[in-house]
Backbone as JSON, one array per atom type, in Angstrom:
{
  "sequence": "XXXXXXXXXXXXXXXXXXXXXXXXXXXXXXXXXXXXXXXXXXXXXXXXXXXXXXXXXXXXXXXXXXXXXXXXXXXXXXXXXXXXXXXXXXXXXXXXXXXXXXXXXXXXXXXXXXXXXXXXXXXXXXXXXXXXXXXXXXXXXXXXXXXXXXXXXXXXXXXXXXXXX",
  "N": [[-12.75, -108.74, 52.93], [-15.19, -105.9, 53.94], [-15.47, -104.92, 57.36], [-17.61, -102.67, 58.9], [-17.24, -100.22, 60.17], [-17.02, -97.87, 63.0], [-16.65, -95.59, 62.96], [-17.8, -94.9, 60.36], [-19.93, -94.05, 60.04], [-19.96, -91.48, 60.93], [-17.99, -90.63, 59.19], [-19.84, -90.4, 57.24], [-22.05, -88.11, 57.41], [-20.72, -86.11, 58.01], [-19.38, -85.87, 54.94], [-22.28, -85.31, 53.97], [-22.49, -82.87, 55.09], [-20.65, -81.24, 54.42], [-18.25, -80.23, 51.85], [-15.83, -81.78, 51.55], [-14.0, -84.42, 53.05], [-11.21, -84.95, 55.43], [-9.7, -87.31, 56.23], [-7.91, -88.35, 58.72], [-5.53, -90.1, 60.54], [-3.29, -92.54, 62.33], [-0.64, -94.83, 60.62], [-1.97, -97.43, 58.48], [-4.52, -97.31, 60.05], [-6.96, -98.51, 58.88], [-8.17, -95.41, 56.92], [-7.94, -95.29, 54.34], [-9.27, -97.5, 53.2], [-11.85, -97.19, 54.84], [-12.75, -94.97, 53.64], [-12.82, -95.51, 50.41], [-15.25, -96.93, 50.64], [-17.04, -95.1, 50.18], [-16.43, -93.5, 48.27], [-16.31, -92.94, 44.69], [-14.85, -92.56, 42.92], [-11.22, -92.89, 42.68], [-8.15, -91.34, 43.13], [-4.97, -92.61, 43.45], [-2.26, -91.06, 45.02], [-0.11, -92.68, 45.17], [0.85, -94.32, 43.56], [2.54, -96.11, 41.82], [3.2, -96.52, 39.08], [1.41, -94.42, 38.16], [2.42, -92.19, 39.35], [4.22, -90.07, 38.01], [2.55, -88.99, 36.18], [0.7, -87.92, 37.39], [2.05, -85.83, 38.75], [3.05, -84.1, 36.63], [0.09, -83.45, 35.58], [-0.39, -81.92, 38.16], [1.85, -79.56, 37.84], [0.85, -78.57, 35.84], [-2.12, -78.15, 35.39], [-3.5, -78.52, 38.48], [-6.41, -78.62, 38.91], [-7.58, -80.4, 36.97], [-7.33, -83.48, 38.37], [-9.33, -83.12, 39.93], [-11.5, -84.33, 38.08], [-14.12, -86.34, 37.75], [-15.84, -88.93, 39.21], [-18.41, -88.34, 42.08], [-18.24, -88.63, 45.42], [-14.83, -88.22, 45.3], [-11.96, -89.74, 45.74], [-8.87, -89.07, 47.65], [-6.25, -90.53, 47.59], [-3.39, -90.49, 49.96], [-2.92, -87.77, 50.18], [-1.2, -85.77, 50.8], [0.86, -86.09, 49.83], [0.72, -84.29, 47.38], [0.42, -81.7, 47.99], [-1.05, -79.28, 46.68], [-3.34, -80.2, 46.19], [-4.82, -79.66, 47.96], [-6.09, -77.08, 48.16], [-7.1, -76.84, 45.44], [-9.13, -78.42, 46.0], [-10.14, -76.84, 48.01], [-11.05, -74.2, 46.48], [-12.11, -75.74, 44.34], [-14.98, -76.32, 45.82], [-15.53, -73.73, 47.21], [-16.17, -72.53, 44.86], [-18.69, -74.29, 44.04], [-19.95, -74.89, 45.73], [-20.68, -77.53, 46.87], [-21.59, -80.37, 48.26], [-20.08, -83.25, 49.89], [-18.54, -84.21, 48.28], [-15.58, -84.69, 47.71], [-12.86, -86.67, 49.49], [-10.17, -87.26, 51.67], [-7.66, -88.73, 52.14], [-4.41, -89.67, 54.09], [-1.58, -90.68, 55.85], [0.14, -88.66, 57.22], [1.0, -85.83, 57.77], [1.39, -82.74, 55.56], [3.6, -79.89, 56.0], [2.53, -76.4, 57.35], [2.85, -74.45, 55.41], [2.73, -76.31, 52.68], [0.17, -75.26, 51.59], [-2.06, -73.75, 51.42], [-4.59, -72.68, 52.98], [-6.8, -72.79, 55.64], [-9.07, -74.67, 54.83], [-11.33, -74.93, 56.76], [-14.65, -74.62, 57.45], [-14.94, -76.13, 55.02], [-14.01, -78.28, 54.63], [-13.91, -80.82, 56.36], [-12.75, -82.95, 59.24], [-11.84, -86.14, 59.79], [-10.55, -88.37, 62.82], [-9.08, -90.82, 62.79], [-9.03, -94.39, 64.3], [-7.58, -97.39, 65.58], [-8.51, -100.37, 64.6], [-11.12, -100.92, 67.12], [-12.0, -103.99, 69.57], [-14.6, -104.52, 69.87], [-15.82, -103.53, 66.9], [-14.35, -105.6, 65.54], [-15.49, -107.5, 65.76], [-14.23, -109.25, 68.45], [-15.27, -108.37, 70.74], [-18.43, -108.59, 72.84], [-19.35, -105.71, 73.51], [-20.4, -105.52, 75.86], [-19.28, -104.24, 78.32], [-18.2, -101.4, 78.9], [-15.38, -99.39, 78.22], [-15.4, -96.86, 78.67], [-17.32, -96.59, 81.02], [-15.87, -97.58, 82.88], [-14.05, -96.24, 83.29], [-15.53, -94.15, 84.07], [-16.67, -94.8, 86.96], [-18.52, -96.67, 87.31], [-19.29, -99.43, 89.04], [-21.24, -101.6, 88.73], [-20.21, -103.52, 86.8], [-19.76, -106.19, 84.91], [-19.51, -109.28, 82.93], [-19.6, -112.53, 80.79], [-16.67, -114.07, 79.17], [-16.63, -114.92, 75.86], [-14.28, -115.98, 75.07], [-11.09, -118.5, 75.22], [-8.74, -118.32, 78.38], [-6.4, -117.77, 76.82], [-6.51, -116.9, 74.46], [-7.02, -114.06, 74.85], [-5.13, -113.45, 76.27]],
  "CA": [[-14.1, -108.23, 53.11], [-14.93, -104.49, 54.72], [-15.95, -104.67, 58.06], [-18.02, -101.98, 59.0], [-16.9, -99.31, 61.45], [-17.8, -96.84, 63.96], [-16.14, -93.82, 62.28], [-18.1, -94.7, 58.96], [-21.58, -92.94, 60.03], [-19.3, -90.03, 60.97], [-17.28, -90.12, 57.55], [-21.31, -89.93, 55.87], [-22.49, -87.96, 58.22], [-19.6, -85.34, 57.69], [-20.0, -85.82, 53.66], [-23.57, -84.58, 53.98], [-22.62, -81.23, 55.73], [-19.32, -80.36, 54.18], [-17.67, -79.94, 50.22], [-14.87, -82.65, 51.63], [-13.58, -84.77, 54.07], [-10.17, -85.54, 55.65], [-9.79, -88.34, 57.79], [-6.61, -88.72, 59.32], [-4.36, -91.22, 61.63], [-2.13, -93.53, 62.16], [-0.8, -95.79, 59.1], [-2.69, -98.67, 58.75], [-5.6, -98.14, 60.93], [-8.02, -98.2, 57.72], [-8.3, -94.93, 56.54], [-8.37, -95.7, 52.95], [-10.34, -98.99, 53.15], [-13.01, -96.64, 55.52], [-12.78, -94.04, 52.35], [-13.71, -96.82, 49.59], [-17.08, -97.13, 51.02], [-17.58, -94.09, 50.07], [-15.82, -92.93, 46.83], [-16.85, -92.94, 43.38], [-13.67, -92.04, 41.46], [-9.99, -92.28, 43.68], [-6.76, -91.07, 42.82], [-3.92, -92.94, 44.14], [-1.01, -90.26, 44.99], [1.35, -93.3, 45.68], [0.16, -95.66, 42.41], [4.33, -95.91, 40.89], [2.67, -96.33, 37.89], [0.87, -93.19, 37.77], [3.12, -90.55, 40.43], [4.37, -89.44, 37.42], [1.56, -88.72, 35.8], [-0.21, -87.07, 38.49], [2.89, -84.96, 39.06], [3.03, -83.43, 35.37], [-1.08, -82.7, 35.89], [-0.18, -80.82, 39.28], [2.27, -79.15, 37.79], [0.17, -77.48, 34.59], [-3.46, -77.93, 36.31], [-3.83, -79.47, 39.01], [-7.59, -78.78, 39.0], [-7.85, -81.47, 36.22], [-7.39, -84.09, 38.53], [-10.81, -83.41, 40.39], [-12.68, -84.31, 37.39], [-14.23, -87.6, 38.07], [-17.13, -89.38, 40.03], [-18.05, -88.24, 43.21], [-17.16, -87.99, 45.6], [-13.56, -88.81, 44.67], [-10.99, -90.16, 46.8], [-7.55, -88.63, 46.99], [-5.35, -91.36, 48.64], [-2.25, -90.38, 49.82], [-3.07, -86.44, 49.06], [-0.04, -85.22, 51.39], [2.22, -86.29, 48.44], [0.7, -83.44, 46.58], [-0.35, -80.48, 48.69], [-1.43, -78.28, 45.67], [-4.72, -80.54, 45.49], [-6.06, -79.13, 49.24], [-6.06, -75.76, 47.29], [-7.61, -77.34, 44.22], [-10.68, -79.06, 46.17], [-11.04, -75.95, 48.58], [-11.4, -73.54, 45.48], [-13.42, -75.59, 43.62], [-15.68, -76.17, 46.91], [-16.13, -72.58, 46.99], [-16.76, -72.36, 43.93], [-19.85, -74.93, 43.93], [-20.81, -74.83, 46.99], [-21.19, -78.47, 46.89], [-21.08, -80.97, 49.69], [-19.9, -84.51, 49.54], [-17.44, -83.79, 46.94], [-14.27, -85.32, 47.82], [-12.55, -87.37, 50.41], [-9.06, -87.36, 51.42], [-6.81, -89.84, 53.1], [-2.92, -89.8, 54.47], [-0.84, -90.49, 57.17], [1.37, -87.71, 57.89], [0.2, -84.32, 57.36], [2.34, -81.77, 55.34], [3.28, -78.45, 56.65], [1.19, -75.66, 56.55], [3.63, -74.03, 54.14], [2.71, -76.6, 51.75], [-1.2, -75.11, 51.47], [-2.74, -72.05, 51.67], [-5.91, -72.27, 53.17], [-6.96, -74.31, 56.84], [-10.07, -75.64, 54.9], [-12.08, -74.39, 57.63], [-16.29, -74.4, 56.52], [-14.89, -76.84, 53.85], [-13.15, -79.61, 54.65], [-14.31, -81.62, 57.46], [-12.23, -83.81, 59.63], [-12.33, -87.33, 61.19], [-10.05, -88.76, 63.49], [-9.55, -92.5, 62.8], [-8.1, -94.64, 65.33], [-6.96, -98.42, 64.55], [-9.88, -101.13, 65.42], [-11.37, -101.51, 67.93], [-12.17, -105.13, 69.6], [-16.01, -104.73, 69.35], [-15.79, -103.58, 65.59], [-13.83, -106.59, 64.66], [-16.18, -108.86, 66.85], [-13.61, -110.2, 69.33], [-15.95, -108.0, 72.25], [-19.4, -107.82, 72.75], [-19.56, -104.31, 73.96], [-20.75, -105.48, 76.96], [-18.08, -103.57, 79.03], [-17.29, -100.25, 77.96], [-14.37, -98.45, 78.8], [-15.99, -95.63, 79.18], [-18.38, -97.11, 82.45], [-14.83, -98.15, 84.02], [-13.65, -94.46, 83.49], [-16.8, -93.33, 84.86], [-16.28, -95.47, 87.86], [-19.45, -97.62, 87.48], [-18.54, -100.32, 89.77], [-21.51, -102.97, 88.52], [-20.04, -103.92, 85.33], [-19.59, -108.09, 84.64], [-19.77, -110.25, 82.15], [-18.63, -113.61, 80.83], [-15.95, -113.74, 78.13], [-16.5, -116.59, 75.11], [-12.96, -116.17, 74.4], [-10.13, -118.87, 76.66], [-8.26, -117.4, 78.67], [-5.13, -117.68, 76.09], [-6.77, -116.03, 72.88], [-7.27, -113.42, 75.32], [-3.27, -113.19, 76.6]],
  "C": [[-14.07, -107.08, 54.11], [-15.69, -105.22, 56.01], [-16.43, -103.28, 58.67], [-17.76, -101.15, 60.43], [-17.14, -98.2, 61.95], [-17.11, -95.64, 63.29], [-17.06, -93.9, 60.79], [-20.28, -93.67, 59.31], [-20.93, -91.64, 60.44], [-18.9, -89.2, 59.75], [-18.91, -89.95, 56.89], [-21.95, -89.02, 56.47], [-21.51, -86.34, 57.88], [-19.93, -85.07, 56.13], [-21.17, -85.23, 53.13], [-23.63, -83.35, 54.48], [-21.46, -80.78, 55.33], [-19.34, -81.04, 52.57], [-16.45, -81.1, 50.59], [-15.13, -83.46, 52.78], [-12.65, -85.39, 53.98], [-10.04, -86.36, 56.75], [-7.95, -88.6, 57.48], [-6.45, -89.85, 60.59], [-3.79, -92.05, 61.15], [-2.19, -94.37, 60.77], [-1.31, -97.22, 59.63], [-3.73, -99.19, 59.71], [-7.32, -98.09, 60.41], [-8.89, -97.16, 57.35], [-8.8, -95.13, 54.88], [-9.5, -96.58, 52.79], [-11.7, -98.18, 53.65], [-13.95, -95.76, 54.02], [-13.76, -94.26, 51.57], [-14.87, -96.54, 49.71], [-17.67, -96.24, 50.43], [-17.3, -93.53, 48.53], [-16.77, -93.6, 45.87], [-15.75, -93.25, 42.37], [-12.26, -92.33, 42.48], [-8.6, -92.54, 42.45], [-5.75, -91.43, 44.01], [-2.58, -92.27, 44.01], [0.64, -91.07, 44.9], [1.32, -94.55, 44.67], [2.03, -95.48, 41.98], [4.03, -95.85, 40.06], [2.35, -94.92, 37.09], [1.45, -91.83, 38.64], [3.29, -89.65, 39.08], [3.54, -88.57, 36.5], [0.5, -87.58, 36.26], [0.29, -86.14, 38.5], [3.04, -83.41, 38.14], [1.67, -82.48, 35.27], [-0.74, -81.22, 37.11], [0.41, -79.77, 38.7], [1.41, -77.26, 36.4], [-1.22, -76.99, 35.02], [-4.08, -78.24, 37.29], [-5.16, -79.53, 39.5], [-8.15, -80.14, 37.86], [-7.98, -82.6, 37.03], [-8.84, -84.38, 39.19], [-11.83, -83.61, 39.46], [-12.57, -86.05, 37.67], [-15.22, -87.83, 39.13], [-16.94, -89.06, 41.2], [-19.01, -88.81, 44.03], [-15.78, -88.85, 45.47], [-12.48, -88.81, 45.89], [-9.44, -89.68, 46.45], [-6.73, -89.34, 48.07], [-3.98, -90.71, 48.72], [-1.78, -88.49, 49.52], [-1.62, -85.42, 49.49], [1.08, -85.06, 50.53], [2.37, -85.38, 47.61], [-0.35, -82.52, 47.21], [-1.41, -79.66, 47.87], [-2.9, -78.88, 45.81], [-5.33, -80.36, 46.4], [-6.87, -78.18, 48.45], [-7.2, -75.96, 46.2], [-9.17, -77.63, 44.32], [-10.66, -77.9, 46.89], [-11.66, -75.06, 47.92], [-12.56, -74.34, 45.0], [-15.08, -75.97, 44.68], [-16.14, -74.76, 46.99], [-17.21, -71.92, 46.09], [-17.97, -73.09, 43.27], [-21.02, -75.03, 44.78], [-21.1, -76.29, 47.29], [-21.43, -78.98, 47.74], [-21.14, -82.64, 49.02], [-19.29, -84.45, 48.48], [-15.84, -84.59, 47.15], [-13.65, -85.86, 49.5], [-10.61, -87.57, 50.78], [-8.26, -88.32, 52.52], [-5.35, -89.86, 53.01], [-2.59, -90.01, 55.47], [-0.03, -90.08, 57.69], [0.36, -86.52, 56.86], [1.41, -83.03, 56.78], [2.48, -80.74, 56.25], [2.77, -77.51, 56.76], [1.21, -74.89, 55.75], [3.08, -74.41, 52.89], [1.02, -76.18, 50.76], [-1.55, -74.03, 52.38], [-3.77, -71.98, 52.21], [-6.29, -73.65, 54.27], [-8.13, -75.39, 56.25], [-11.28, -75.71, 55.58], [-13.8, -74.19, 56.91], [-16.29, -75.31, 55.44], [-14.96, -78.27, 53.89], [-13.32, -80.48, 56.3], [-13.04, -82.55, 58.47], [-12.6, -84.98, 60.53], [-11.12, -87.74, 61.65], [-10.01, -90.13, 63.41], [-8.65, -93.15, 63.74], [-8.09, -96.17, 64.75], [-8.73, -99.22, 65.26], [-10.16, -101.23, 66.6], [-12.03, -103.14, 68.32], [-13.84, -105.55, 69.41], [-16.24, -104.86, 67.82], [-15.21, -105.1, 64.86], [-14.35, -107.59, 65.43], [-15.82, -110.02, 67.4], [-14.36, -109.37, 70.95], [-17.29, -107.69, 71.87], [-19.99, -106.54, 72.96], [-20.3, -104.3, 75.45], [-20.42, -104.64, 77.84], [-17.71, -102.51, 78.5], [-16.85, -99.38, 79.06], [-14.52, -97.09, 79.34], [-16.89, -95.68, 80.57], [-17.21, -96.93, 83.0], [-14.32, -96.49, 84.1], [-14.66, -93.72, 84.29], [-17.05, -93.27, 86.33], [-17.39, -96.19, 88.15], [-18.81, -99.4, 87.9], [-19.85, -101.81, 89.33], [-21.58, -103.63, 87.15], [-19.35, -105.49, 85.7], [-20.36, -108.75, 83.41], [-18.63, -111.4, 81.6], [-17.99, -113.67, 79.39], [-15.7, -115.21, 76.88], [-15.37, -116.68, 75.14], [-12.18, -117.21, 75.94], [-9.38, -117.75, 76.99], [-6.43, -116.97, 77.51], [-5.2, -117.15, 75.18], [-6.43, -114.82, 73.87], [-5.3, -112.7, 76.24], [-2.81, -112.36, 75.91]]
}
């Protein structure tokens, strides 16, 4: 089941003022799963089933693959650079917004793509859970007060002290 997270009013929020969005970080700190929520249509770059498939498209059109409900999810899109190119063109060329979504965890070079995306392509920053989101903290305490140096922060913690170890 999704639990709902603080980067996802950003990722819609983003979608509504841009033709894309790329959310990046670390592997496995639910990029894709964040995505989902959002998609219509996704193309999995890393399906074994279908690489090949995908590969052969890239190779003859790789605007074919953006046909499909949006906005459309391109998991994994690093695998196949050509399709930044693909959604920034046809972004241009619609003017749309909320059009596509992209998710990876390593970022090609900038060799592999012609164009920063810049006015197009949005970015979010995802970071792994946090302990509020996955409701092991009430938010009572935020890290940000203790950085601040607000010295009358307290509260009591349901958790023993050994979950908490």
């Amino acid at each position: 089941m999704y639990k709902k997270r603080l980067s996802d009013k950003i990722i819609e929020t983003r979608l509504q003022n841009n033709g894309a969005v790329l959310i990046v970080g670390a592997k496995y700190c639910g990029k894709t799963s964040s995505a989902k929520q959002f998609a219509k249509s996704i193309v999995y770059f890393d399906d074994v089933d279908e690489t090949i498939n995908y590969k052969k498209v890239l190779d003859i059109k790789p605007s074919l693959l953006l046909n499909g409900d949006k906005p459309r999810l391109f998991d994994e899109w690093q695998t196949a650079p050509i399709i930044w190119d693909a959604i920034r063109h046809d972004i241009d060329k619609t003017n749309g917004k909320g059009l596509y979504l992209l998710t990876g965890s390593s970022t090609p070079s900038d060799k592999e793509y012609y164009h920063s995306g810049t006015g197009r392509i949005a970015r979010v920053l995802m970071h792994t859970m946090s302990l509020f989101e996955s409701g092991d903290s009430t938010g009572q305490v935020s890290i940000m007060d203790l950085f601040n140096g607000k010295d009358d922060i307290a509260t009591e913690s349901k958790h023993p002290i050994e979950d908490i170890s």
